[in-house]
N, C-alpha and C positions, 0 to 999 in steps of 0.2 A: 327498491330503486330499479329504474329501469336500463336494460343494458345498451348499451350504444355501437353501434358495428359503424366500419368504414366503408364507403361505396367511392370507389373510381368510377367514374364516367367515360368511354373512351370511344372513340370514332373517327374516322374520316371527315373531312371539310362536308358541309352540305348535306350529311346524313339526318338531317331532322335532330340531332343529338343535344341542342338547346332545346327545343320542344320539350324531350323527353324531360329535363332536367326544368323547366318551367311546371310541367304536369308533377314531376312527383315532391318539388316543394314551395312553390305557391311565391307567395312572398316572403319565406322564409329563408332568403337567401342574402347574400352579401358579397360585394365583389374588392376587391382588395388585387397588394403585390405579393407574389412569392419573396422569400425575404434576398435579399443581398441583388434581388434580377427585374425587369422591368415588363413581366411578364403578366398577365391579370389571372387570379385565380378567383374562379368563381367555387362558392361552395356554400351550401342549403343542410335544411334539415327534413325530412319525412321521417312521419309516424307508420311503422307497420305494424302487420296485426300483433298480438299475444306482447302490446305496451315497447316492444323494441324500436328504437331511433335507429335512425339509419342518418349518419355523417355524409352530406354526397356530395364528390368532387368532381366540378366539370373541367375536365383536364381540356390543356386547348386540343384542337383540330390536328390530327395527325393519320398520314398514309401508310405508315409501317413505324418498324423499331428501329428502323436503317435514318437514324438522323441527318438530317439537312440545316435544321435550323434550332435555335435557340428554345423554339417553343417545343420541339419535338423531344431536345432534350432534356425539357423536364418530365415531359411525361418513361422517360424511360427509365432516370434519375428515382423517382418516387417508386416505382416498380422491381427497383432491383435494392431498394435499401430500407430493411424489414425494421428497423431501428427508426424510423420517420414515425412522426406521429400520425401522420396522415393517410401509411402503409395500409392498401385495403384488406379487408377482410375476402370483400370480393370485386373484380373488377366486371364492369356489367358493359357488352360494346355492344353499341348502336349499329346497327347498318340497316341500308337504303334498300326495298326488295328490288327494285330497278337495276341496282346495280351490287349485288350478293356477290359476284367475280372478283373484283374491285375489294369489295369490304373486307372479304373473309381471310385476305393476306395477312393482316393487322390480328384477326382473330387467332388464326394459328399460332404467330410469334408470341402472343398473349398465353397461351396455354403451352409453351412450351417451360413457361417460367413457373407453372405448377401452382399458380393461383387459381383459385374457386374463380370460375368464367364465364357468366351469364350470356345468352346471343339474345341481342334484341332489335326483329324481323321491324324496321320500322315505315310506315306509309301503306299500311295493309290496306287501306282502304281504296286504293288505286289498284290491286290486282287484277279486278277485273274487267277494268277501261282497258285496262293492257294486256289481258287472255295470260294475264301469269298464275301457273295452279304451283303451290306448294305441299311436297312431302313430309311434316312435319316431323314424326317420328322417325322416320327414317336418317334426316338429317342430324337428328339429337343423337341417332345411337353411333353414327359414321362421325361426328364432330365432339363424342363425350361431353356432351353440356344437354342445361337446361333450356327450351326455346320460347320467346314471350314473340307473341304475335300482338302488331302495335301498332292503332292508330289515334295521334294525339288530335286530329283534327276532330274527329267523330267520336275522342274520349271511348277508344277501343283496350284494354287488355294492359289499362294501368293496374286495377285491381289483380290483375295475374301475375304482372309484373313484380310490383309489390310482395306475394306470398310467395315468390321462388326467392326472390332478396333474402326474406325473413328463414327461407328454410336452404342458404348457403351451404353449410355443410351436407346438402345431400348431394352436391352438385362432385362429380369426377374434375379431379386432377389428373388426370392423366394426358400427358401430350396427343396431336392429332394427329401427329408421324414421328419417324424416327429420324432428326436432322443429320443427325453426325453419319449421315449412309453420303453426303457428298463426298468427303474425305475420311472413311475411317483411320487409316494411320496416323492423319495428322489430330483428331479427334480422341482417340487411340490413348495417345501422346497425353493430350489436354488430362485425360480423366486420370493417369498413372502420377500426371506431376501434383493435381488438384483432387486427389480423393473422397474429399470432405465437400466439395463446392458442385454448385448444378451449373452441368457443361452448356446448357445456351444462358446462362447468365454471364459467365465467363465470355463464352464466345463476343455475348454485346458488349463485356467491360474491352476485350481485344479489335473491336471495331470501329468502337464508339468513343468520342472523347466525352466520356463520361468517369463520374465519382461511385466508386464502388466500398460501402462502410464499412464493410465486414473482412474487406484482403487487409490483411497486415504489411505495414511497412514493406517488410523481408519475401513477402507471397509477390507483392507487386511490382516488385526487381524482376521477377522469372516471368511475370505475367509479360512485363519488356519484352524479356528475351520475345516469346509468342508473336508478339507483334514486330519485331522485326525479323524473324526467323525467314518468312514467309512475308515478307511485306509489299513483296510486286502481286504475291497471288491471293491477297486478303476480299481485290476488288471483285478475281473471279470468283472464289468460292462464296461469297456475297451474292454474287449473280446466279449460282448452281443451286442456294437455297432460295432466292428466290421463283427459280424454273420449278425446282421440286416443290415446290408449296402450291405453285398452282396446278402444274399437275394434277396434286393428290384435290384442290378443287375443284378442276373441271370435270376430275372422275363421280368428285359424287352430285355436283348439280346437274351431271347428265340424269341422271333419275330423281336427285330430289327436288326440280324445278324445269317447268316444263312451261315455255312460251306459245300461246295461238296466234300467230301473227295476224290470222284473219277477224279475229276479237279486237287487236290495238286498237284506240282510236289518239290520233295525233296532232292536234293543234301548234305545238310546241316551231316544228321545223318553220310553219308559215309566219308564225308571230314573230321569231327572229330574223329572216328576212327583210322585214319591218322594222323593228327595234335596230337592228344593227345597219340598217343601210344606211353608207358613206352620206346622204344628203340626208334622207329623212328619218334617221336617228336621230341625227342633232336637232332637227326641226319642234321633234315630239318632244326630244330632253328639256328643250327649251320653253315648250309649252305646259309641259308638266312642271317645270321651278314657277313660271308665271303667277301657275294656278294655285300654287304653296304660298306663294309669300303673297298673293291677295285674299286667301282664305286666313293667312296670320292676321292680318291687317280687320276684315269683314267678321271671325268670329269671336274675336279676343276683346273690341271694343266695349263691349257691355260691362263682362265681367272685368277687366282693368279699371275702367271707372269706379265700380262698384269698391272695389279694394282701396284705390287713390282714395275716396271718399271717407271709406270704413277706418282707415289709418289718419287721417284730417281730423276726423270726431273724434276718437281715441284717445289723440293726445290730448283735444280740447279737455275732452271728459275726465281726463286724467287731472290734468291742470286745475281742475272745477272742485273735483271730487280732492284728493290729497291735499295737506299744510303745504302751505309753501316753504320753499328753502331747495338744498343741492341732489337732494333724492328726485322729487320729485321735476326739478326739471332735467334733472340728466333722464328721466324716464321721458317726461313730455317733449322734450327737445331734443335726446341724442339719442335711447335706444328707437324707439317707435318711429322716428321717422326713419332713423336707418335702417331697418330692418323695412319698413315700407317702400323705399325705394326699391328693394329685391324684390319684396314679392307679389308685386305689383305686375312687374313682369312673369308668372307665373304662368297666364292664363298663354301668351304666343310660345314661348320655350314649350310648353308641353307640347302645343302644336306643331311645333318645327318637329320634335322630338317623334309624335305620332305619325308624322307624314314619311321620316325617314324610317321609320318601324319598316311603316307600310311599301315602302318601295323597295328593303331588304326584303323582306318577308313575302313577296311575291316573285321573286326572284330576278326582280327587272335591275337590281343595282351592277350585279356580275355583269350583265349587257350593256352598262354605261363605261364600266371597267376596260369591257371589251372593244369599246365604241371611242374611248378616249387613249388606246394606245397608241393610235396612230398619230393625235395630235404630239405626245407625250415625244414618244420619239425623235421628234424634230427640233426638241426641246432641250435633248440629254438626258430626259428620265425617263425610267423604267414604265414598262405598262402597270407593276403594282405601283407605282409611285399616286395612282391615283388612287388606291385606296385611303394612306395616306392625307393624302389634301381631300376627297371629301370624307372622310373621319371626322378632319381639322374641323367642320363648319358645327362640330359638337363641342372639341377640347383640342387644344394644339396637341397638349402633355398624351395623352395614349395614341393620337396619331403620330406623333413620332415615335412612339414606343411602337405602332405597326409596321413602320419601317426596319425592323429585323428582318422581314421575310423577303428583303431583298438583298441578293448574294455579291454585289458590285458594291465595293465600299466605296467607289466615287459616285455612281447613284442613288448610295444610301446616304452619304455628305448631302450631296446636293437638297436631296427631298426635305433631309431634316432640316438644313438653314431657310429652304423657301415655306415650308410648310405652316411657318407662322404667317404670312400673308393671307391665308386664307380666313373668310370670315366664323368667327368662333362662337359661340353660344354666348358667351361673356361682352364681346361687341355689343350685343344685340337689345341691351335696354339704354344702350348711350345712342345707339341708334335710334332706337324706336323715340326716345324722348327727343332729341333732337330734330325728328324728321317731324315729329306733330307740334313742334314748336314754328319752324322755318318754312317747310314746306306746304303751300296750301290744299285745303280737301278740295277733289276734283276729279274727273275722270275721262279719259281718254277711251274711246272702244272697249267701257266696261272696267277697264284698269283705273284702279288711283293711281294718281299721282304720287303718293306716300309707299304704297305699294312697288311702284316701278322704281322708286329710288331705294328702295332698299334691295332691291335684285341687280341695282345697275351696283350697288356695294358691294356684294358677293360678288358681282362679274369681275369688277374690278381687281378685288382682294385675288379671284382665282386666273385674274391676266395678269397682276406682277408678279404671283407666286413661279406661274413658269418662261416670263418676260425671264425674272430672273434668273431662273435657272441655267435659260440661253447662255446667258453671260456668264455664268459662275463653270457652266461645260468649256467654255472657251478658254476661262482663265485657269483653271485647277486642273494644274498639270499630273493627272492619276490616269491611269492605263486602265483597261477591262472593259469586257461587253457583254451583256447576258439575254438570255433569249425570254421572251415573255408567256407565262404558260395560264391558262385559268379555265378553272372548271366551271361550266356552264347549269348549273343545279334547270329542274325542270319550273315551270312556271306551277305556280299555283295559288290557291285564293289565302290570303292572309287568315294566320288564326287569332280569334278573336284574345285568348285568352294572352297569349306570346306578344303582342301590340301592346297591350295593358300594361301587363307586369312591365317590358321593357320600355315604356311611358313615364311607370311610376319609379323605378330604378333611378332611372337618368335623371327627371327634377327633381328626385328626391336629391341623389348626390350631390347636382350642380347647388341646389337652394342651400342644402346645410352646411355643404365646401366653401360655397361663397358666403354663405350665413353668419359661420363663426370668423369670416376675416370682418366683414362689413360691421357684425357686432360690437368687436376688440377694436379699429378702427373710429367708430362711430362713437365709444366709450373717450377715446384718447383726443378726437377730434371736437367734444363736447367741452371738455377738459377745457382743451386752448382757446376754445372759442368762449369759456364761459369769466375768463381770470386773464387777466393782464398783468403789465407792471406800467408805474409810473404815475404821475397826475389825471393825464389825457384818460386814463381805464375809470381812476379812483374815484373823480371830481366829476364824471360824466356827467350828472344831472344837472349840477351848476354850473357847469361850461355850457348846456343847452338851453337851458333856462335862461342865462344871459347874453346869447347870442340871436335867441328868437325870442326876447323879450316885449320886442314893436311889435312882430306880425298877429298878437290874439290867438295864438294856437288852440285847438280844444285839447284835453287831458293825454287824448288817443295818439294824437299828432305827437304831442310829444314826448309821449313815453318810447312811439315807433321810431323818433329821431335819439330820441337815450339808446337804445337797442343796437340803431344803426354804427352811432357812435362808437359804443362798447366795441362791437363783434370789430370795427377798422381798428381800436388801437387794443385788441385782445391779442395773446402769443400767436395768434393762429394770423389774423389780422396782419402784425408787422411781418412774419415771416412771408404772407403771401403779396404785402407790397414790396418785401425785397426782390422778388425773379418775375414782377410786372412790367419793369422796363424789357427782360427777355422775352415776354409771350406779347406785350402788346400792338406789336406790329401785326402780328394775327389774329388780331382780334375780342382779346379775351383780358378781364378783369383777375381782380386779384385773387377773388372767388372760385375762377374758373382754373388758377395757379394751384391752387389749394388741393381742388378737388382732381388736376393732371398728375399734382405727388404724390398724394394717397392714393391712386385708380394704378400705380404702380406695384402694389401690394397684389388686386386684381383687376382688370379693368369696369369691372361689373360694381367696383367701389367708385367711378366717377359720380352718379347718379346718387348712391346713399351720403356721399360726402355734400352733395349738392344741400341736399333734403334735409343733412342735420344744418349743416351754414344757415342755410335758408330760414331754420325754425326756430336756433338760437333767438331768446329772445322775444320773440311773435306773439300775439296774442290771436289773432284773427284764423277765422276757422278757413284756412285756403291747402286747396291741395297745392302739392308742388310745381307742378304742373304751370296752376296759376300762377307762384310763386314766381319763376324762372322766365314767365312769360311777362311779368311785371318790372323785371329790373332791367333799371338804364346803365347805359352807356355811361363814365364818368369825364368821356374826354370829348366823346361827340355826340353826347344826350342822345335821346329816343332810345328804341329798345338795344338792350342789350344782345339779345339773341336775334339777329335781323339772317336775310340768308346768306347774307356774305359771310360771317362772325360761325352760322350754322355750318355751313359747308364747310370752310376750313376745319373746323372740330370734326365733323365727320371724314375729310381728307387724314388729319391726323392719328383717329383713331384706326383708319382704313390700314394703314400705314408702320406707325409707330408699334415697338416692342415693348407694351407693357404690363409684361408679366414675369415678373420675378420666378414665377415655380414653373415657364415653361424655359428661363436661363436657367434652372439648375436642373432642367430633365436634357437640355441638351447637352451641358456637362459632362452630366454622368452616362450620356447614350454617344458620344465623343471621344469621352475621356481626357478630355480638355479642357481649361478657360478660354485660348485661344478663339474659337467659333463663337460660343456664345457672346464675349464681349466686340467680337466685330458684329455679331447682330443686333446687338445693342447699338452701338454706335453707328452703324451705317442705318440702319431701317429710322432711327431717332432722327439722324440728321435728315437723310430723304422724307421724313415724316413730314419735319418743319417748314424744309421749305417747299414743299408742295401747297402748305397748309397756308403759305407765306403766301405764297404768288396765286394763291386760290382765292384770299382774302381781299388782298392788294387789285387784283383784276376786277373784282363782284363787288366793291365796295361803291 
């Protein structure tokens, strides 16, 4: 049996420390919550040499052990409680060679806590653009650790990396300085009262509002006392170890790293100029979303079809092939088409998905960050707040969960109530099918038409988001102001490998998250559509037979009027002509009621609800597509989907809160009902009558 060791992953923001952690387990990985907290733990598997697993945890982004935020204190929480299953064996940190000053504060506090502590040198491949020579061995024997030199662009010294993993225990424990020289008395003190305990783990449990497993009850009364013995002077000698600590590293990257300024070469200073300039940032920002959502539009076509099509025959061939009875049409009629409606949209999601990859991964999204605080500001929200909203245009639910890393709880309110405004991943197939229903193919200077309507959506969705906010700074009466800080990582060219994997991550999650509601949905929605009660359900074929007895129907005709029949007076049927007098002013049939209730589950259920409605029934090989574009109007004939009827539904979707699991993330990120049911009700009501007066005008 082969043995399995823990690996923490641990680093500074911007360190390349996903890279590394993409290089050593492939797609072998999974992203999830830590439990009880809203925090995303990523963690993989690599195989090392001599059959040993390596467990590896990609702990979030962190500057020191001096916590600030929610995400920093898990990483200190896991490091100081030897009882977690996840307790490393060895903790392996990343750092930037550009910026080794900066990194190595985090490393030191690391190794004070007597874990096996790998240093891994990463971006090696950029040394010499930038005249930086490294002392290797020198640094190893002044930092007691092993040193992996690393570049995952050019797949540099993973292999090395790897066999220092695997050979952990040859690696020194022994701390890089001696801490307790800022205060020995009070240090002194610490070691006489806690004999048995390691004095800097102590120190962070008296610093840190942090969970310590190992004090007992009766130990952590005195640990009190500690913290307030001393509790004016906690911030300075905080301060004293952090002076000592760089100290002891500017003493030794005087020799063990050594810069040619006359080797640098610098493109970085010119390009942000550019990037960030007051007028022609936004110009370029704007011309780069442009060129995203008409490459969604221009590369996704083929293969969308191809899928519509594949999923159309499927069922046919299902229908053809299986006995008839309730198996086979709940397959031909409820799972296949609903599950068709999701993955039909596969082929643009991936793309939105890979474009955003690509505009982190070159490091040009920090300069939008930086480029939208200023708007932000005038708004009430913080400059992270735009992390946040555009996160949102992937999943509401973790970009609010981003919103911990800002320290103003009347900025962190605000961002989480507007943040669902923005446009989401899950919008995006009620979009895309509506806009190729209503909207005609066309082009303006190279632009569709289809294309520009779906960017004026986003624009929209991210001008009510902080419309709103305006208003909600004026009305919430909360005091505080926090200053806006971001680190500017260097620019560079996307790795090929890092795009992929976090490509295939994202629609994997989005497709099988929304998968299994659409499935269990599309099961329950077959159901009702398929069984009724009463005469009108029972009698269907002889009620049709007798009503269109004069007109000669052929066979087809009127088994498609039995169908029609059934699915109006099915469970599903009457419940969606009861709330038709509510939507119809808007535009929309009872069908289209049906599929607003279920899309509440998730929105990305509009479209599968449609496609199983639609297929109830059916014989005819049409995609959905065609389906949606073929039904009439019941009260003013012609089509159903016309662009008045269109737009509204997209105003509404732009608009409306409907997603159940992003009201129970604001919930529990609140700790409230309060908020969430006012964003229920207020976005729903604003949803409506936009949608109202949008119909009512275009009609």
């Amino acid at each position: 049996m082969s043995k399995q060791i823990n690996v923490a992953l641990i680093g500074n923001p911007n360190t390349g420390k996903t890279s590394v952690f993409n290089a050593l387990t492939g797609l072998n990985q999974k992203v999830g919550n830590y439990p009880g907290i809203t925090v995303e733990k990523k963690q993989g598997i690599c195989k090392l040499p001599r059959g040993v697993k390596a467990h590896i945890i990609d702990l979030p982004g962190t500057y020191s052990l001096n916590a600030s935020s929610l995400d920093e204190n898990v990483v200190i929480e896991l490091l100081l409680n030897k009882n977690d299953k996840d307790f490393p064996d060895i903790a392996v940190v990343v750092t930037d060679v550009e910026n080794l000053k900066r990194n190595l504060l985090l490393f030191t506090q690391i190794k004070d806590l007597q874990i096996p502590t790998l240093l891994v040198i990463n971006m090696a491949d950029r040394m010499k653009r930038k005249g930086i020579s490294l002392d290797i061995d020198y640094l190893e024997s002044k930092l007691n650790t092993k040193i992996a030199l690393v570049s995952t662009r050019k797949n540099i010294g993973i292999d090395t990396l790897k066999q220092l993993i695997s050979n952990y225990k040859e690696i020194s424990v022994k701390p890089c300085l001696d801490m307790s020289v800022i205060d020995p008395a009070y240090f002194d003190d610490l070691k006489k009262t806690f004999p048995n305990q390691l004095i800097y783990k102590l120190w962070l449990v008296i610093t840190q509002d942090v969970n310590f497993g190992t004090i007992t009850r009766k130990e952590f009364k005195t640990v009190e006392d500690f913290k307030t013995k001393q509790k004016g002077d906690l911030k300075r000698l905080q301060q004293k170890e952090t002076i000592k600590r760089y100290q002891f590293i500017n003493e030794i990257l005087k020799k063990g790293k050594t810069v040619d300024l006359s080797q640098a070469k610098d493109l970085r200073s010119k390009l942000d100029r550019v990037l960030t300039h007051k007028v022609w940032g936004y110009v370029i920002f704007g011309a780069i979303l442009l060129l995203i959502f008409q490459a969604i539009y221009d590369w996704s076509g083929i293969p969308m079809d191809f899928i519509d099509e594949s999923f159309s025959s499927l069922s046919e061939w299902v229908k053809n092939q299986l006995p008839e009875g309730a198996f086979t049409s709940l397959l031909a009629e409820g799972i296949i088409p609903g599950l068709g409606g999701i993955v039909i949209f596969i082929p643009q999601i991936a793309f939105l998905f890979l474009f955003m990859a690509i505009l982190e991964e070159t490091g040009y999204m920090s300069r939008v960050v930086f480029l939208m605080d200023r708007i932000m500001r005038r708004f009430g929200l913080s400059g992270k707040s735009v992390v946040p909203l555009i996160s949102g245009t992937a999943c509401a639910i973790p970009a609010i969960m981003a919103t911990r890393n800002i320290e103003n709880w009347k900025e962190r309110l605000i961002t989480i109530l507007v943040t669902p405004f923005t446009t989401c991943a899950a919008r995006l197939p009620v979009y895309l099918i509506i806009i190729a229903l209503v909207i005609p193919e066309g082009r303006i200077l190279g632009l569709s038409y289809q294309a520009l309507t779906l960017m004026l959506l986003y624009l929209i969705g991210f001008g009510t988001a902080i419309t709103s906010a305006y208003i909600l700074n004026k009305v919430l009466k909360i005091k505080g102001k926090t200053f806006f800080v971001i680190e500017m990582p260097n620019y560079k060219l996307p790795l090929f490998k890092n795009v992929a994997i976090t490509v295939i991550e994202k629609t994997k999650a989005f497709i099988f998250g929304a998968g299994k509601i659409i499935l269990a949905i599309s099961i329950v929605l077959w159901f009702l559509a398929s069984y009724g009660p009463g005469e009108q359900f029972n009698n269907a074929e002889e009620i049709i037979n007798t009503k269109f007895a004069s007109e000669n129907l052929s066979p087809e005709e009127i088994q498609h009027k039995v169908a029609s029949h059934k699915l109006e007076h099915s469970f599903i049927g009457i419940a969606g002509h009861a709330i038709e007098p509510a939507i119809r002013p808007l535009g929309y049939d009872w069908k289209i009621g049906i599929a607003l209730i279920s899309s509440f589950a998730a929105r990305e259920v509009f479209v599968g609800t449609l496609a199983t409605i639609y297929s109830v029934g059916s014989d005819e090989e049409e995609t959905i597509k065609n389906r949606m574009a073929g039904e009439v109007n019941p009260i003013l004939g012609g089509p159903l989907f016309t662009l008045a009827s269109g737009i509204s539904l997209l105003l509404f979707y732009a608009f409306a809160m409907q997603c159940m699991s992003t009201l129970a993330i604001v919930k529990r990120e609140t700790n409230s009902w309060k908020w969430p049911i006012l964003q229920l009700v207020i976005m729903t009501a604003f949803a409506y009558i936009v949608a109202l007066i949008a119909f009512q005008f275009l009609k």
